[in-house]
C-alpha positions in Angstrom: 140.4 150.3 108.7 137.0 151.6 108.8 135.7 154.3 106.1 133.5 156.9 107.1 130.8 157.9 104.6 128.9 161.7 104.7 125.6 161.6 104.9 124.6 162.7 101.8 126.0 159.8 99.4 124.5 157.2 102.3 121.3 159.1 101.5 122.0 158.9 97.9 122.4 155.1 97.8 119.1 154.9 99.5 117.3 157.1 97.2 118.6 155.4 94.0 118.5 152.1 95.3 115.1 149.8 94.6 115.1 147.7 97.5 112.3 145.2 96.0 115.0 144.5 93.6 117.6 144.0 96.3 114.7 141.8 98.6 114.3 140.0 95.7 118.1 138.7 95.1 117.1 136.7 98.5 113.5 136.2 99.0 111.0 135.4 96.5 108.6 138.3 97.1 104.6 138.7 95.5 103.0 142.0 95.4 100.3 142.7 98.1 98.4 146.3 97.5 100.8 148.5 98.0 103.8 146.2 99.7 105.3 142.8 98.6 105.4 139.8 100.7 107.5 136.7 101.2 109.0 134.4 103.6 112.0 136.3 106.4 115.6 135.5 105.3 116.5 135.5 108.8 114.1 133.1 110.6 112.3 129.9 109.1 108.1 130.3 108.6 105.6 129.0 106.5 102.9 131.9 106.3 105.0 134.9 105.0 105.3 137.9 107.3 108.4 139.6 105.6 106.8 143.1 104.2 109.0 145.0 101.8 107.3 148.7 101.7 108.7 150.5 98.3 106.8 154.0 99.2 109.3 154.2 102.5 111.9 151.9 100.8 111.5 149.9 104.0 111.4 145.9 105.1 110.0 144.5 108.2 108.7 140.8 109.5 106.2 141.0 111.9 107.9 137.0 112.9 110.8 138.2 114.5 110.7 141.5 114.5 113.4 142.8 112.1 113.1 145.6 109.9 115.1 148.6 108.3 116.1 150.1 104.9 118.3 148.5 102.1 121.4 148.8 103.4 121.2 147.2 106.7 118.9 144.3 104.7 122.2 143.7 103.0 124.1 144.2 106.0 121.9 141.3 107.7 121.4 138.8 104.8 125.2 139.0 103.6 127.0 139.6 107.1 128.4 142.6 105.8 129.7 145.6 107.4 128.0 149.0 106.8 130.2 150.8 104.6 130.5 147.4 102.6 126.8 147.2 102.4 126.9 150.9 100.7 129.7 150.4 98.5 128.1 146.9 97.4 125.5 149.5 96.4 126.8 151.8 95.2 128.6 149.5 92.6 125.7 149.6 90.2 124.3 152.9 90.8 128.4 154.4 89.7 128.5 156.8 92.7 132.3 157.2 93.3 132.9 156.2 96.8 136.6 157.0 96.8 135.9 161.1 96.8 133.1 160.4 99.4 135.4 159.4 102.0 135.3 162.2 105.1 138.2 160.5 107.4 139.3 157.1 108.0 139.9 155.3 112.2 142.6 152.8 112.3 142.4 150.3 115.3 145.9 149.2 116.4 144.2 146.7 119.2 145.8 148.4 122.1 143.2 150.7 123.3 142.0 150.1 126.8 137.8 149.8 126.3 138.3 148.4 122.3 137.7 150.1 118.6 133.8 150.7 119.4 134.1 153.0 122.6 137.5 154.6 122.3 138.3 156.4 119.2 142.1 157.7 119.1 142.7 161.8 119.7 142.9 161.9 115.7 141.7 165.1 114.3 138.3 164.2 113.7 137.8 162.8 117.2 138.9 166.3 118.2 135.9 167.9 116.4 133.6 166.2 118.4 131.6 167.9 120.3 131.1 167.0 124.2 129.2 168.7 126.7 129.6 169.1 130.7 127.2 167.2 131.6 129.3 164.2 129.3 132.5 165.3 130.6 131.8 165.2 134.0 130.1 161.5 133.2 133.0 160.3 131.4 136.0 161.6 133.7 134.2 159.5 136.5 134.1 156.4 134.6 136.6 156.3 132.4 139.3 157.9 134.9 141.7 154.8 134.9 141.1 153.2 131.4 141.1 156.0 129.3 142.1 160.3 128.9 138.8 161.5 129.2 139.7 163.5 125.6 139.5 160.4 123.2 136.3 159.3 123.9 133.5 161.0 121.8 130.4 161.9 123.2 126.8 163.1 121.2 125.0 166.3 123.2 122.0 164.8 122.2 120.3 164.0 125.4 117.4 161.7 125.7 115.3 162.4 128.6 112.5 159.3 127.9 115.1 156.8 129.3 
């Protein structure tokens, strides 16, 4: 069962979360200026090129390429999933998860295109918005595997692709 989480207790945990102090559980990090360096978790190197950024609460190694906020640092370095990684969190910070819950998706394993595409006609699914243009998309492509109506779509559309 997968727990969604609003957006304003994910940005919470952000705000109220030091990620030098959460870097530093897994990588021995020594200020530089304004960042902190040390050696990337995630591949091996002997010149450090991990950069943990406090002013933008942001990490990145210019190695392999990685970068991101605390919670998908945690995510990374402790396999974790998201809302795990914010509820690990939001342990210490005492931000009660249990109210912040919007709706929860349970995958029975019988859905035609699997958990991450399909998304069962719950009532949040419902309140998705789709537009024609996604419609018409989907219909064509998902015709035989799936109705058309469980499948959320964003009308977001990005035209640099």
């Amino acid at each position: 069962m997968a727990a969604v989480l609003s957006a304003d207790i994910i940005a919470r945990v952000k705000d109220e979360t030091d990620i030098v102090e959460i870097v530093r559980q897994h990588v021995q990090l020594k200020p530089a200026g304004a960042v902190y360096k040390g050696l990337c978790p995630f591949h091996k190197e002997k010149t450090p090129s991990f950069i943990v950024t406090p002013a933008r609460a942001r990490w990145h190694c210019f190695g392999c390429g990685t970068g991101g906020d605390v919670i998908s640092f945690l995510m990374e370095v402790e396999g974790v999933t998201f809302p795990e990684a914010v509820e690990i969190l939001a342990r210490p910070l005492d931000i009660d998860l249990s109210s912040a819950l919007s709706a929860r998706v349970e995958w029975t394993g019988n859905w035609p295109c699997g958990p991450i595409f399909c998304v069962p006609a719950t009532a949040a699914a419902s309140r998705l918005p789709i537009s024609a243009t996604a419609l018409s998309f989907l219909s064509r492509s998902f015709r035989a595997r799936s109705p058309v109506s469980a499948v959320g779509s964003s009308t977001r559309v990005n035209r640099n692709t």
